[in-house]
N, C-alpha and C positions, 0 to 999 in steps of 0.2 A: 658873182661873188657870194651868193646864197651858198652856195655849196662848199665856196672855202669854212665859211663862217662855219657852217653847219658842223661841217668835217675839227674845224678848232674846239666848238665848245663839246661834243662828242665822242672827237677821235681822240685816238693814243699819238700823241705830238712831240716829236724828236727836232734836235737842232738842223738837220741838214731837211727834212720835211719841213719846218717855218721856212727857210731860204726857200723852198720853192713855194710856197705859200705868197709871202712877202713880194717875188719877182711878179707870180702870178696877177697880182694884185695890183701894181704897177708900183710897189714899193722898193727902195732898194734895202737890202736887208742889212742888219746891224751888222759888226765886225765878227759878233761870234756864231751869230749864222748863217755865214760863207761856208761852213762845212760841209762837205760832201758826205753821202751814205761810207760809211768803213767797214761795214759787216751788214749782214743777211737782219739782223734788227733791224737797225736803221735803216733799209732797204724795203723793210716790208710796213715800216710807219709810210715812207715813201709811195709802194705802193699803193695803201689803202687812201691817202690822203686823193690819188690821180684815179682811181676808182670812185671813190666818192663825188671826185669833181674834175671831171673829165678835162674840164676848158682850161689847168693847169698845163697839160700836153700843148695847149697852143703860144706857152710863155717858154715852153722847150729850150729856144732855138738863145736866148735871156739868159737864163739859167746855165747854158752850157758857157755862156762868156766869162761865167763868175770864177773858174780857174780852168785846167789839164785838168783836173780831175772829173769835174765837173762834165767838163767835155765828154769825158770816158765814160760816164755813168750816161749820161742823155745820148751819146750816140751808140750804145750798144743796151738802151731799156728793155728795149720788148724782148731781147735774147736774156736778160738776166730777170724779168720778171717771169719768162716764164719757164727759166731753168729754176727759179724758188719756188713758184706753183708745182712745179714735177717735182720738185725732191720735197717738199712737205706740205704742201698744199695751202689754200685761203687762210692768210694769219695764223699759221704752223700748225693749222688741225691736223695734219697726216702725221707730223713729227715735232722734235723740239730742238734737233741741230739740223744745223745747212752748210755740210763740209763741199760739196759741189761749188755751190753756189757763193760760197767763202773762198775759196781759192779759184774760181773766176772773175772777183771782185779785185782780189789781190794781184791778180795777173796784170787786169786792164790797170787798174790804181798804181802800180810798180811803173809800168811803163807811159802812163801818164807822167808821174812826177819824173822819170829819165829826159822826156820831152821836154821839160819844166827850162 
């Protein structure tokens, strides 16, 4: 849990990064951070928080219970963190839009909530 912590008073911290913070933790997370990543931001607070502390990836399987969408984002991470890595690199040093990686997000999140 060093590493959550570390990553909270440190990192750049979005509401669907706390929900995975919180489940990691063995918390369950408030009502308003059930959200899931909605864009290539919020996706790369996400991945820096699971880079910084790896042993969040082991609360995964948690995390994807919390909605479809949810589900869609943890069962398709390593294919979407490292179509954000390819199109702009570590915390958007290559670039500063992620049109790729925004409309793979929207893809899977559209037919998450169809499943819904």
């Amino acid at each position: 849990m060093q590493n959550i912590l570390d990553w909270y008073i440190d990192g750049e911290t979005g509401i669907s990064s706390k929900a995975m913070a919180a489940i990691a933790c063995g918390k369950a997370p408030k009502d308003q951070y059930w959200n899931h990543p909605r864009d290539p931001a919020d996706l790369n607070r996400c991945i820096k928080l699971v880079d910084k502390a790896p042993e969040v990836k082991e609360a995964f399987g948690e995390i994807a219970k919390l909605s479809n969408c949810w589900s869609a984002i943890i069962e398709n991470w390593d294919d979407l963190r490292e179509c954000f890595i390819n199109e702009v690199g570590y915390d958007w040093c290559n670039a500063k839009r992620a049109p790729r990686t925004y409309k793979k997000m929207e893809a899977l999140l559209d037919a998450a909530r169809k499943a819904a």
